[in-house]
N, C-alpha and C positions, 0 to 999 in steps of 0.2 A: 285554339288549334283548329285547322279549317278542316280536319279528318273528323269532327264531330256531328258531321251531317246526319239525318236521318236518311238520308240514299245511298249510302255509304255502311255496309253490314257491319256489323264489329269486328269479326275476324280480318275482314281487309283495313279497319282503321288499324289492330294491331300492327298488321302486317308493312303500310306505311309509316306505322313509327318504329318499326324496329325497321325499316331503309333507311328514314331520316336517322337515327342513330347510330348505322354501320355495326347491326348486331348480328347479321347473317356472315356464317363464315363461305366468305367464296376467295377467290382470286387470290393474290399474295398469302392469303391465312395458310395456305397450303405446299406455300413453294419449302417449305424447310422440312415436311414429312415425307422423308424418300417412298414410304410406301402407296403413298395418294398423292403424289405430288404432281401428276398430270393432270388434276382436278383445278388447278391454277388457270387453266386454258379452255376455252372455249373448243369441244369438240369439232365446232362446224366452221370455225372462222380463226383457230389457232392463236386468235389476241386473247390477256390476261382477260378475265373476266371480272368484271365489278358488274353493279345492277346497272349502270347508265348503259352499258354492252348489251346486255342481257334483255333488258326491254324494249330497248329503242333497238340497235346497231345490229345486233343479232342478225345471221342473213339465213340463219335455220327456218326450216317453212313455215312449226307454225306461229314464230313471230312474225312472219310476213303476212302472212294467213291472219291472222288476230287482228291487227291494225288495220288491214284493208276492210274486212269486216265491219268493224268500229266506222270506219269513213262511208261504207257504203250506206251503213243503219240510219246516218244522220240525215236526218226527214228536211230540215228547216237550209234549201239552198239558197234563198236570202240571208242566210244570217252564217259569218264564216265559224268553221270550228278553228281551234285554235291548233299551231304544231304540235307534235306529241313531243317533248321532251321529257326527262324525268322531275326538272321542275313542274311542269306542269302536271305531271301523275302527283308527284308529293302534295302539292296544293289543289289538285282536284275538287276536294269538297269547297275551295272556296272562289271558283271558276263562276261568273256571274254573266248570261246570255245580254247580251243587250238588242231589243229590237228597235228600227229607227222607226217613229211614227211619225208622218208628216201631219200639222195641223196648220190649216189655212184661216188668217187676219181675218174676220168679219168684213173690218172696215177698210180694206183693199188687196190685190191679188198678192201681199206677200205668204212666203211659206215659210211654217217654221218647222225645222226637224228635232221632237225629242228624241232622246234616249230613254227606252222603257224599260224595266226587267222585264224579264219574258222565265219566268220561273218553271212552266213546264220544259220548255230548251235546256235551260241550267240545271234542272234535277235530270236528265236525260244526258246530258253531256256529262254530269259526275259519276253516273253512272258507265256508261261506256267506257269511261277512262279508267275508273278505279276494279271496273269485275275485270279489263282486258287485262290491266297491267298485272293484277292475281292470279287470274288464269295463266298467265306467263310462265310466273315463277313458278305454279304448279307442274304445269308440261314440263317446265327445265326441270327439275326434283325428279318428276318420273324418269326423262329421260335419262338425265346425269346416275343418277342414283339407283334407280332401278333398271334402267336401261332399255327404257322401253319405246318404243318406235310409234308415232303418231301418224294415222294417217290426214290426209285432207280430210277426209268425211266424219273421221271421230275429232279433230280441233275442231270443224263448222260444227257438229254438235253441240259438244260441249260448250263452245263458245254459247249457240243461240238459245241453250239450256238457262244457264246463269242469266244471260239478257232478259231471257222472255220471264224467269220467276223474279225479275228486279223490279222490273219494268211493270210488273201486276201486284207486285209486294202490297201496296199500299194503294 
């Protein structure tokens, strides 16, 4: 399973194998309990909710806010990051940077271009994908659940919170 990374905390590998699973009750699980049955809906955007809504599609701030974040962090503008889908959150840990290295013939001016791993990029990009995509679900819960109101300043926090003690983990 590519959620077994070491850049990848344990709590957030559970957390993507209970999405791969569909063990979170959201969306449909709730349209037949008249008394929470508006919970089926996305507050901010009125569509059923599933996690593909909810991480990606979302047009609440701060999934918008989280993602741009995410894109701005990424240091390496040679090298592209990849779209965010939630295949790509589910397989995060096993997202692999490739850098092109050019190596020039000795014996005449051809060029030849490798593929390198570039393993500092790829433990950095599984990180950003997999604390954004956690961080996500967490805001929604507060939100949804306890109904609580994020500003810009406290998602940039929080966000650059989790980032920066990832990021120094190890």
């Amino acid at each position: 399973m590519s959620t077994r990374k070491a850049a990848i905390r344990p709590k957030i590998r559970q957390f993507l194998f209970k999405v791969m699973h569909e063990v979170f009750r959201i969306g449909d699980f709730w349209s037949h309990i008249q008394a929470v049955a508006e919970r089926q809906f996305c507050a901010t955007c009125g569509t059923t909710e599933s996690m593909d809504h909810m991480l990606i599609h979302c047009r609440c701030r701060p999934a918008r806010q989280i993602w741009s974040l995410a894109k701005e962090t990424w240091p390496h503008r040679n090298i592209p990051r990849p779209e965010i889908d939630l295949g790509t959150i589910l397989g995060c840990g096993g997202l692999s940077v490739q850098q092109a290295i050019n190596n020039t013939v000795q014996d005449g001016n051809q060029q030849q271009t490798n593929n390198a791993h570039h393993r500092g990029a790829s433990r950095l990009l599984q990180i950003l994908i997999s604390e954004s995509a956690f961080l996500l679900w967490v805001l929604r819960c507060e939100r949804v659940i306890q109904e609580k109101t994020h500003s810009n300043q406290e998602t940039r926090s929080r966000w650059l919170s989790v980032i920066k003690l990832e990021t120094h983990r190890r």
